[in-house]
C-alpha positions in Angstrom: -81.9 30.4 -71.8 -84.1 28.3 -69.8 -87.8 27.4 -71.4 -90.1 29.5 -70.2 -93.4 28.0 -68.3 -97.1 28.6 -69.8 -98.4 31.0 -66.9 -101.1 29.6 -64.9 -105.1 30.1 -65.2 -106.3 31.9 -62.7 -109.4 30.5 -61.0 -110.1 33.6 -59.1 -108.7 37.1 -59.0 -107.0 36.4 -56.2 -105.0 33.6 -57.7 -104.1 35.2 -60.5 -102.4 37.9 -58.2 -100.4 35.3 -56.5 -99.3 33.8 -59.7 -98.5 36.9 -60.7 -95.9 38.0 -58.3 -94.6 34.6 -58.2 -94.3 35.5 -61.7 -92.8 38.5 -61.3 -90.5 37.5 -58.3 -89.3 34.7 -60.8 -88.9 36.9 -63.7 -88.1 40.3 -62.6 -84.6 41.4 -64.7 -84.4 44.2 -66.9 -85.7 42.8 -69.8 -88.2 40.3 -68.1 -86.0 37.5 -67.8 -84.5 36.0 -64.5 -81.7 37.8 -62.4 -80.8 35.2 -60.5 -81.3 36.7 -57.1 -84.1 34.3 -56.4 -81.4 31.1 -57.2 -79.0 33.6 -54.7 -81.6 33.3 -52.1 -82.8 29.9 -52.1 -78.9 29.4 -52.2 -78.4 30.9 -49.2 -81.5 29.8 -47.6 -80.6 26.1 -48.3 -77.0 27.2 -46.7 -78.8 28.7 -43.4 -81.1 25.4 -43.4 -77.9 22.8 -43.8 -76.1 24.8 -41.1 -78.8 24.8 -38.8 -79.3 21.2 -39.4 -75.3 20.7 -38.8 -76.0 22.4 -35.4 -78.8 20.6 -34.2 -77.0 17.6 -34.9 -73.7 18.7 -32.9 -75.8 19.6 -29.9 -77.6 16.3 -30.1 -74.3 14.6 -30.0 -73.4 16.6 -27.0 -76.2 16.0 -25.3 -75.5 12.1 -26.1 -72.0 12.2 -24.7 -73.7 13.7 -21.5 -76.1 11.8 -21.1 -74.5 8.6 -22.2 -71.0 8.7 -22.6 -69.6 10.4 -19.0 -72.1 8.3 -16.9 -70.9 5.7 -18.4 -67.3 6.2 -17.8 -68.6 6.9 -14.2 -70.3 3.5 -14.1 -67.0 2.0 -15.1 -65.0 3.8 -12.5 -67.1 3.0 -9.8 -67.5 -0.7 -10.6 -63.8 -1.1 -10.3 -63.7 0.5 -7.3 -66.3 -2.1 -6.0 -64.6 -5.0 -7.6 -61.5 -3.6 -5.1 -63.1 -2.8 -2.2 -64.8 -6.5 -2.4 -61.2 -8.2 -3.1 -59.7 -5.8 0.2 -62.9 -7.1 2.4 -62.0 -10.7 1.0 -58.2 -10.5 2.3 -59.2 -8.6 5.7 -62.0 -11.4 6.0 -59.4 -14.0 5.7 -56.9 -12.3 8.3 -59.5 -11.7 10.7 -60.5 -15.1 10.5 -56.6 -16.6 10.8 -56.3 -14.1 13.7 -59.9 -16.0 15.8 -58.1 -19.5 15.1 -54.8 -18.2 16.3 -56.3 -16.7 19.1 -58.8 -20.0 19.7 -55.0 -22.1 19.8 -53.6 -19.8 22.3 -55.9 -20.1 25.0 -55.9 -23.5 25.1 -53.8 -24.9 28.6 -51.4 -26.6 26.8 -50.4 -23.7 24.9 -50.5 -21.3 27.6 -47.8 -23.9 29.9 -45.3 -23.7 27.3 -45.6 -20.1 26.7 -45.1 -19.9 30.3 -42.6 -22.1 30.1 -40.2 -20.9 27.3 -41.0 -17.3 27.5 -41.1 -16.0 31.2 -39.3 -19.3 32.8 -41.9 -21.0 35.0 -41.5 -24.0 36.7 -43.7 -26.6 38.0 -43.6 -27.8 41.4 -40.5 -30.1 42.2 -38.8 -28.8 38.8 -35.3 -28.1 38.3 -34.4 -25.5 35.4 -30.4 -24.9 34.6 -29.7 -21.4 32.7 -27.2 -22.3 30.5 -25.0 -19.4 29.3 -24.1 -18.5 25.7 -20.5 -19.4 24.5 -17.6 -17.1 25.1 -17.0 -14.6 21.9 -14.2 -14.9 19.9 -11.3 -12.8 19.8 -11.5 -9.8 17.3 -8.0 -11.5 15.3 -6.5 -8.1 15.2 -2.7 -7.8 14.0 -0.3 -7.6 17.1 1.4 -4.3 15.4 1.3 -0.8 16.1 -1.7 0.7 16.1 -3.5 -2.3 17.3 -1.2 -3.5 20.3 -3.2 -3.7 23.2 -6.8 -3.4 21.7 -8.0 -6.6 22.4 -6.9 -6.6 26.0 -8.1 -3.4 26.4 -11.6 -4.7 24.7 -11.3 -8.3 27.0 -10.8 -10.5 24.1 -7.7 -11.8 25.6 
């Protein structure tokens, strides 16, 4: 049994009714002595207290992952995205600018008179030009038995 406390002096009437019931509250078994239903509720009160403390601090760290974690997964996206797009406008910079020199080289008259030349034949003035013909193919080289006797004079290779 736990030693009992000296009970309180009241200053004023009311006081001593407060004391009183916290007196009684505290003490109020069958034989004066505590029950235990106050240590039950202040149990369960601490309980409800923790768990509402748990829950505020899951919904905090919900609220931190939206407002810090997903944006910054976002951020992250979207910065490699740039850092592609930049590299792509680098190459396409570089191919347009080997396409203006190519296209600088071209129109240039030397340029143009062998294009001229080699691709549609052109002459100058007083010029002679002599097509020369590609070499006659070779003969297919197939047996001189039957099946194959008279292919290759029938396909001109003889």
């Amino acid at each position: 049994m736990a030693p009992r406390r000296p009970p309180a002096k009241p200053s004023s009437p009311a006081t001593g009714r407060r004391a009183s019931a916290r007196a009684l509250g505290e003490v109020d078994g069958p034989r004066g002595q505590r029950d235990g239903r106050n240590r039950v509720a202040r149990s369960q009160a601490q309980a409800r207290r923790r768990f509402m403390l748990g829950m505020a601090v899951t919904v905090m760290l919900v609220g931190l992952l939206f407002v810090g974690v997903f944006p910054a997964r976002t951020y992250l996206d979207q910065r490699s995205a740039t850092k592609a797009a930049e590299a792509e406008l680098r190459e396409v910079r570089a191919e347009r600018a080997a396409v203006k020199r190519e296209s600088e080289r071209l129109e240039t008259p030397a340029e143009i008179e062998k294009r001229a030349r080699e691709e549609f034949g052109y002459k100058k003035p007083g010029e002679e030009t002599y097509n020369i013909l590609p070499a006659p193919a070779d003969p297919i080289g197939l047996p001189d038995t039957w099946p194959f006797t008279g292919v290759e004079r029938a396909l001109g290779a003889r």
